[in-house]
C-alpha positions in Angstrom: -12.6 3.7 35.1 -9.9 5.5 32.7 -8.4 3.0 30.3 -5.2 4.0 28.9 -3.6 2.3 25.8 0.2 2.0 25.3 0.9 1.7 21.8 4.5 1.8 20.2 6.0 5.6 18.9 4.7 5.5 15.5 1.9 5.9 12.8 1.0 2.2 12.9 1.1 2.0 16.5 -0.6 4.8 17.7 -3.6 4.0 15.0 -3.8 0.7 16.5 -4.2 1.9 20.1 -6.9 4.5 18.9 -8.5 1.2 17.3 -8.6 -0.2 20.5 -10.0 2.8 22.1 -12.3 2.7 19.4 -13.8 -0.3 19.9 -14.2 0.4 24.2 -18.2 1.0 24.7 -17.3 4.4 27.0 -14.5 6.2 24.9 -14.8 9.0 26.8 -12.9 7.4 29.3 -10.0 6.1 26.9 -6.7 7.2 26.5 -3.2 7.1 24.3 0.0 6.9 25.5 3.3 6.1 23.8 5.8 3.6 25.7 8.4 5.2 27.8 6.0 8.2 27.9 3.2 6.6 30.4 2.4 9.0 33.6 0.8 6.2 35.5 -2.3 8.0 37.1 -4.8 7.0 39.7 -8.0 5.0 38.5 -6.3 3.9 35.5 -6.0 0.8 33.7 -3.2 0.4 31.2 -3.0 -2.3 28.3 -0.3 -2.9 25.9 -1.3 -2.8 22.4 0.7 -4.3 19.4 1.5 -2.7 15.9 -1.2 -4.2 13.7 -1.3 -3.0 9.9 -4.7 -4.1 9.9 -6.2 -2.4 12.7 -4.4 1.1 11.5 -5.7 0.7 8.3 -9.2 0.4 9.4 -8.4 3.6 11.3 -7.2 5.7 8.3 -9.8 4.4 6.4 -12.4 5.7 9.0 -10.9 9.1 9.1 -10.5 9.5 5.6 -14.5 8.7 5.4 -15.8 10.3 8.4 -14.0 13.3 8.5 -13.3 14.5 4.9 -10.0 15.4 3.3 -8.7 18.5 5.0 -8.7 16.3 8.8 -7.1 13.5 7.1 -4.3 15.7 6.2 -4.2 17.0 9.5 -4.0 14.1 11.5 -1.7 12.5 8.9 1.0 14.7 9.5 0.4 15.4 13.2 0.9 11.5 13.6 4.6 12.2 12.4 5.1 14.5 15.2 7.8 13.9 17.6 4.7 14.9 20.8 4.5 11.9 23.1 0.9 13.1 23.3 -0.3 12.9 19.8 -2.2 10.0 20.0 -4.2 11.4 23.1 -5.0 14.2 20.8 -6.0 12.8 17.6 -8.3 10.4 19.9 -10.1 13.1 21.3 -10.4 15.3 17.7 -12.0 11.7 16.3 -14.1 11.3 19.4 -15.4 15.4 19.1 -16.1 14.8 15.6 -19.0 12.3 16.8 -20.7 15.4 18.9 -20.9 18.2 15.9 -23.4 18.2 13.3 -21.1 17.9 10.0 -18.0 15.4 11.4 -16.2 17.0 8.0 -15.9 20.3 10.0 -14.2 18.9 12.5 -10.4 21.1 11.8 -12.9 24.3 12.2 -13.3 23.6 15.7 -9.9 25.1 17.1 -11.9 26.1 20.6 -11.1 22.5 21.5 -8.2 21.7 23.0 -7.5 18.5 21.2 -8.3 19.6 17.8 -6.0 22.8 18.1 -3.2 20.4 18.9 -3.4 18.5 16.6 -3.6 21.7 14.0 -0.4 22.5 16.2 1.3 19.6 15.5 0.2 19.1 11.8 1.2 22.6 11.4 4.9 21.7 12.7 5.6 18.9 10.9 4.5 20.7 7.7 6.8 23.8 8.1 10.3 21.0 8.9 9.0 19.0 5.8 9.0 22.0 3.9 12.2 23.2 5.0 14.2 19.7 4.5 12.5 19.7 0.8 15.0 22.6 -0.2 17.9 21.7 2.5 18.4 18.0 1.6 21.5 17.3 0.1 21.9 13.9 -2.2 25.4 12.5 -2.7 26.5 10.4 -5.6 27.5 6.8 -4.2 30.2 5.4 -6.9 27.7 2.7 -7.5 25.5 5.8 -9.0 22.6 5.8 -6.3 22.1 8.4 -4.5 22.0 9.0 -0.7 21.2 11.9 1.6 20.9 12.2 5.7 18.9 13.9 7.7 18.2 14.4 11.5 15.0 15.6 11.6 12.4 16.1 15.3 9.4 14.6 13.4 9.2 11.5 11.0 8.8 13.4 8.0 9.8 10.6 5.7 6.4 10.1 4.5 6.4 13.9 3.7 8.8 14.0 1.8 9.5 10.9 -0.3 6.9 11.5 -2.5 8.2 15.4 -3.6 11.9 13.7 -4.4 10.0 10.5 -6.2 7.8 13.3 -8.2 11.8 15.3 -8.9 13.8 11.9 -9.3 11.8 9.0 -10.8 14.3 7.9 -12.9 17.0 7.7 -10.1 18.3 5.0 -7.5 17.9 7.2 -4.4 17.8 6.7 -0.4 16.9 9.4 2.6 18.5 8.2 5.9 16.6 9.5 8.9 18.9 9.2 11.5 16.5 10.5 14.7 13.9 7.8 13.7 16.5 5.3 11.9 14.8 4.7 8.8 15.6 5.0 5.1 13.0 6.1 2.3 14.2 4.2 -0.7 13.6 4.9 -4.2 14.1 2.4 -7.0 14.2 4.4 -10.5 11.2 3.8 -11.7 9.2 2.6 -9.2 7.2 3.9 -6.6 9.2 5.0 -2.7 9.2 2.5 0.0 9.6 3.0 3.9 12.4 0.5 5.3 13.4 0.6 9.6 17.1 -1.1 9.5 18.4 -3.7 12.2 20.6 -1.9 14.4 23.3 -3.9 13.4 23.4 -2.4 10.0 23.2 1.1 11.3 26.5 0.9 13.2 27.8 0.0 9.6 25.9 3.0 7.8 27.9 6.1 7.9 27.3 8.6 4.9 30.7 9.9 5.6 32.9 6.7 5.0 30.8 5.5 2.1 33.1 6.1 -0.9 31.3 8.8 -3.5 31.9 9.1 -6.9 34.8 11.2 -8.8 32.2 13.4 -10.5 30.6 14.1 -7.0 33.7 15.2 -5.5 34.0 17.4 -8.4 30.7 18.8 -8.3 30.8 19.6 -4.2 34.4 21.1 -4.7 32.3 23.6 -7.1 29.6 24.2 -5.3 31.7 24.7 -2.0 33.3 26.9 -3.9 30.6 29.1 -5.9 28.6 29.7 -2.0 32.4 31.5 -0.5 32.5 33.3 -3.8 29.0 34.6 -2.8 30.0 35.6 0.4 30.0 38.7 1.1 32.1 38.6 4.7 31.6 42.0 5.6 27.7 41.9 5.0 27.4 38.4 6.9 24.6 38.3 9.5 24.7 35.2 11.6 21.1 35.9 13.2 19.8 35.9 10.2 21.2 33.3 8.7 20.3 31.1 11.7 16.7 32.3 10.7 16.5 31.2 7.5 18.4 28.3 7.5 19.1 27.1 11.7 21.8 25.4 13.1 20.2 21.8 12.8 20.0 21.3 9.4 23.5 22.4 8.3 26.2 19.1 9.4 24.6 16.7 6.8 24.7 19.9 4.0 27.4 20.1 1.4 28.3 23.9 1.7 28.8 23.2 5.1 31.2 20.4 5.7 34.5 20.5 5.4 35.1 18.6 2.1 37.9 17.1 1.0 
């Protein structure tokens, strides 16, 4: 009979169902699901699985061993997908990798369904990770730290921290991710750190009523006003534009707020 594991929606979660999985004599007949995602199904058994730091890291350790490099990557990112069924998928890449000859190979096999998913998904989180890298925008807290927001689809966090720690190590900074509600934070100096707030501090955390400083009101006036300077009205093609840079990504951008 079908066993399904219900992990929590994230990295550590979803590693420590697949541990689970792992560990069940027939894993052919295992499955992931993500809680408030589970399609109850006939001959199926369900168990709840906890978030153990232990248990994923045995996980990542195994992939990062078994199945080289390049499917580390891969599964690393498609882990960060928004996809409730990313953890079905990166159980069933692992579980292939056991039935070709060189497990390293395993992201070369796109005929099978699971490892093209997860290709799919790696693939999708890359290209928002990439995009958020140049459409971030950092305000200047009067305390000198400074903050930026996002609203992202996948938890990219882990994506990008590290480019902004490898731009900014000498500065206090923070990334809110407001989908996932979680902050990378960055002490100056140090190395980038994943926090998930209490809910009761999010309803206090709002980018927009914390008080920036004089030189950062200065410095969004100007660049406010250097991109309408730019503008070439006549010339403006909104389907483009929404091409290049979509809808999405523009309220928590400074050349596209209203300023004050």
């Amino acid at each position: 009979m079908k066993k399904v594991y219900i992990c929590s929606d994230s990295a550590t979660g979803i590693f420590s169902g697949i541990y689970e999985a792992w560990r069940r004599k027939d894993q052919q007949d295992s499955g992931i699901a993500l809680a408030g995602h589970v399609e109850p199904e006939l001959f199926c058994t369900y168990e709840e699985v906890e978030e153990n730091r232990e248990k994923a890291a045995a996980v990542d350790r195994m992939i990062c061993r078994h199945l080289g490099g390049t499917a580390y990557q891969e599964i690393s990112q498609a882990v960060l997908s928004d996809d409730p069924g990313r953890g079905d998928a990166i159980l069933g890449t692992m579980m292939e990798a056991r039935h070709i000859p060189d497990s390293r190979r395993i992201m070369e096999h796109l005929t099978h369904p699971d490892v093209e998913k997860v290709f799919e998904l790696s693939r999708r989180v890359g290209a928002e990770a990439h995009a958020l890298k140049g459409f971030v925008r950092f305000r200047e807290l009067k305390g000198g730290i400074l903050c930026a927001v996002i609203r992202p689809k996948s938890q990219v966090l882990p994506c990008l921290a590290p480019h902004f720690e490898e731009r900014l190590p000498k500065e206090n900074w923070m990334i809110y991710d407001k989908s996932h509600r979680m902050f990378a934070v960055h002490e100056s100096g140090r190395r980038w750190v994943l926090v998930w707030a209490e809910e009761s501090c999010l309803e206090e955390f709002c980018l927009e009523e914390l008080e920036v400083s004089e030189q950062e009101k200065r410095y969004e006036k100007l660049w406010r006003g250097f991109c309408e300077t730019i503008s070439i009205s006549e010339r403006e093609d909104k389907k483009a534009q929404a091409q290049h840079l979509p809808f999405r990504f523009r309220p928590y951008m400074t050349e596209f707020s209203q300023g004050g």
